[in-house]
N, C-alpha and C positions, 0 to 999 in steps of 0.2 A: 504494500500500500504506500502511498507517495502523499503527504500533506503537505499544505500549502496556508498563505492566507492571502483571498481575494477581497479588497476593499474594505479590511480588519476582520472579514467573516471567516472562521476557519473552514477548510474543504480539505475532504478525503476520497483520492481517484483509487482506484485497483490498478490501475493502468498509469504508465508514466505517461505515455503519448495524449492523454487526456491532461496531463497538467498544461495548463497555458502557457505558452513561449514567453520565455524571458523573467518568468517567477518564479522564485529561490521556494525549494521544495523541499522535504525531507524524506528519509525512506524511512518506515515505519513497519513495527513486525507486530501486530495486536488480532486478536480473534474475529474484532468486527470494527467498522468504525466507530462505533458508540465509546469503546474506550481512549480513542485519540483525542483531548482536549487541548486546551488553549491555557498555559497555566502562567501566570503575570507573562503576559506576551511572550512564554513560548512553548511550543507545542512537545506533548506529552503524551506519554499510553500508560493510562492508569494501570495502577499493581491491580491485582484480582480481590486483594482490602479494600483501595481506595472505590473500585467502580460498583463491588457491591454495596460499601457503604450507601452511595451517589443512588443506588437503585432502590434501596430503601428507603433515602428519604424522600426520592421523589415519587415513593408510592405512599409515602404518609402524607405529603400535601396535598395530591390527587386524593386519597381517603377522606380529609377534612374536606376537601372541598366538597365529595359525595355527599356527606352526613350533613352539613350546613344545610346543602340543594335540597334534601332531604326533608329537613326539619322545614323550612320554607315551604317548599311543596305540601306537607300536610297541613300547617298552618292555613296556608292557602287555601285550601281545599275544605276546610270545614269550617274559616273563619278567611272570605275573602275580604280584602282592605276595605269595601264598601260598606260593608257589614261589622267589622270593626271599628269603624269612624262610628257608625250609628247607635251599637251599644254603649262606648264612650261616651258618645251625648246623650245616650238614654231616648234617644228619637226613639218615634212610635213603637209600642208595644213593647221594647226593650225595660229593663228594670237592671237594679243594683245588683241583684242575684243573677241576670244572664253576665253581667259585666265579671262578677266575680267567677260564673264560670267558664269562660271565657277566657278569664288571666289564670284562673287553674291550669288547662287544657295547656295552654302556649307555655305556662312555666313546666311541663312536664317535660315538650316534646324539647325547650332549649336543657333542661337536666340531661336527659337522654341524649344528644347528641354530644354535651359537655361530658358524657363518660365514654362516650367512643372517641370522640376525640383525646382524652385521656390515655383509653385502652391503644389508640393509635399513638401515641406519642411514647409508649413506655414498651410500644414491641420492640423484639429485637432480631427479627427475623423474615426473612419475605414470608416463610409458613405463617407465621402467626396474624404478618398482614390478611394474608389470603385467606384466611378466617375469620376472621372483622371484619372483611367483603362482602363474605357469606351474608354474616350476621346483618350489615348492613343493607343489604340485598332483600331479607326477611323483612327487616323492619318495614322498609321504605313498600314492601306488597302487602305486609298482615299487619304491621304492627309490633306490641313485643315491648319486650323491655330489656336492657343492657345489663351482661354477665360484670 
């Protein structure tokens, strides 16, 4: 594999004939281009430490970001913002009791996402992500509550 950087963007050809004329390249020996990065401007193939680390966390911030969507979405769904506005002002028919349950419901599902996100922050492992996927996955179709 043969890296470069075009326009500060890093690139990785398989092929030298593919690097652009005249742009200072490196040869590079890594499993996939995923581990060749860009480290304070200069390029690097992460150890087998460093890029599973990298895969981890970037599957815990895509995780948090599911279970947020998550939490929104049900929120949504049984208390859309039009309807929230309205028991807040207690507009028609609404009363102090739909208001409170109402802030019951929405404090459950942010509890619930605030322990997966938790549980996401404290794995250590891609198995363990891929299992607060799962569970995430449950939630977000049946419902459920957090191990």
């Amino acid at each position: 594999m043969y890296a470069y950087l075009k326009d500060g963007v890093l690139c990785v050809s398989l092929f030298k004939e593919n690097v652009p004329e005249g742009v200072e390249y490196v040869e590079v020996s890594a499993p996939s281009a995923d581990w060749v990065v860009l480290d304070n401007g200069q390029i690097k193939v992460l150890t087998e430490e460093e890029y599973n680390a990298r895969l981890l966390q970037e599957k815990k911030s895509k995780l948090i970001i599911f279970s947020k969507e998550i939490a929104k979405q049900k929120i949504e769904a049984k208390y859309p913002t039009y309807k929230q506005l309205n028991i807040i002002r207690q507009a028609k028919n609404y009363t102090q009791e739909d208001l409170q349950t109402m802030n019951d419901y929405i404090d459950t599902i942010r509890e619930e996402q605030n322990k997966f996100e938790m549980n996401i922050n404290q794995a250590l492992t891609l198995e363990d992500l891929n299992q607060i996927e799962k569970e995430l996955e449950q939630w977000q179709k049946h419902g459920g509550t957090v191990n």
